[in-house]
C-alpha angles and dihedrals in degrees: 000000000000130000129257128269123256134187116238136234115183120195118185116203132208119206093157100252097294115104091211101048108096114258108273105175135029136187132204115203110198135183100208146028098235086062098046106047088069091062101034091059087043095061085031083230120173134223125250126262102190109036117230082208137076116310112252087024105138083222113124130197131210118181144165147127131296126177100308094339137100109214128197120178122193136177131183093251122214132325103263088221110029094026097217120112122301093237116162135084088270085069110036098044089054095046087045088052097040081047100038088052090034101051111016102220143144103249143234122189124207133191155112130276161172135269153199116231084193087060095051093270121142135171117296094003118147116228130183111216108241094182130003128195140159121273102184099042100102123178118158099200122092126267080013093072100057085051095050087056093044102195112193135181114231120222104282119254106177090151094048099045087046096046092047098046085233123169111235127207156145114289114211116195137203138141100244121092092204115046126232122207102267093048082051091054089042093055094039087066085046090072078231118186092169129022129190139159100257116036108079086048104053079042085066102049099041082055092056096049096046085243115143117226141200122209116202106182126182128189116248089169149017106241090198102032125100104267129088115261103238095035086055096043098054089040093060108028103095093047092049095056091054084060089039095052084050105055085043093058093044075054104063090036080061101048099041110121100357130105130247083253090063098048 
């Protein structure tokens, strides 16, 4: 039985390239509005005026300064077309890369998602994403096909996730809200406790460019409950993002003036 979705939150963090110099800039990378407002009005970040990315892009950047950090928070803006949010890994892999070469930092990644209740998730918890992979790139050749799936480790966080009392398990991405059977069966083989439409992607690209990334995930709906997904999802979401905006904010309490080495 598949996990449950969550909904994603990502932080990208900057210690200059030296594991024992205290953290000085993170970024949040986040999928939708609704999750980012509570943290934007947390850090009383603003928005910028003049955008470090293309020219015509929908992605939007708040920053600011809290205690010894730089934050920076971004998220993917509206469909030009359709005007809801611009979910999905197309998204999120080209505003990781435009962030990751616009602002140099280490990253944190925060959403909602989805979870298994077969695999100990229940509504609001707050998970850290020990591992993240594909679950709808198929490719039945050899070599191809572990590629397709795309399992990567995320930076290790063993202190966080103690002193915070967070759940940690595997992330399973794919760009679908409702799951098919052979998503089920994918993420299934994930080990997958949350899924959502982002992580796995920004994982990519953060893996490309040697940045080390975060992944604070919290549970917006049951996959395997009795409720229908998007019902649930909607239902849930506001409240979520209260608990998400929470154990962000115990995060960068956390990280403040520590290295990457002491995370």
């Amino acid at each position: 039985m598949a996990p449950p979705h969550d909904d994603k939150a990502a932080v990208e963090v900057n210690d200059d390239s030296t594991p024992k110099r205290p953290i000085s800039n993170v970024l949040f990378i986040i999928a939708m509005q609704t999750e980012a407002s509570p943290l934007v009005n947390k850090f009383q970040l603003v928005e910028e005026p003049e955008s470090v990315f293309p020219k015509g892009v929908p992605w939007v950047r708040y920053y600011g300064k809290y205690k010894d950090l730089d934050i920076n928070i971004v998220c993917p803006g509206k469909d030009k077309i359709l005007g809801v949010d611009s979910v999905g890994t197309v998204s999120a892999s080209l505003l990781t890369y435009a962030s990751i070469q616009a602002l140099q930092p280490p990253y944190h990644k925060c959403r909602n998602c989805w979870g298994f209740k077969a695999k100990g998730a229940s509504i609001g918890d707050v998970f850290l994403a020990s591992d993240v992979a594909f679950h709808d790139r198929r490719i039945p050749i050899p070599v191809f096909d572990l590629y397709g799936v795309g399992s990567r480790q995320a930076f290790s966080t063993p202190n966080l996730a103690n002193e915070l009392n967070l759940k940690v398990g595997k992330l399973s991405t794919g760009d679908s809200l409702d799951m098919c059977p052979q998503d089920e069966a994918a993420i299934v083989a994930n080990d997958a406790t949350v899924k959502d439409m982002e992580g796995a992607a920004i994982a990519y690209v953060a893996h490309l460019l040697e940045v080390p990334a975060i992944f604070l995930k919290a549970v917006t709906d049951i996959i395997d409950g009795d409720k229908p997904t998007a019902e649930e999802f909607l239902q849930n979401l506001a409240a979520v993002a209260a608990a998400l905006d929470l154990a962000a904010t115990q995060v960068i309490d956390f990280i403040n003036g520590k290295s990457c080495s002491e995370l």
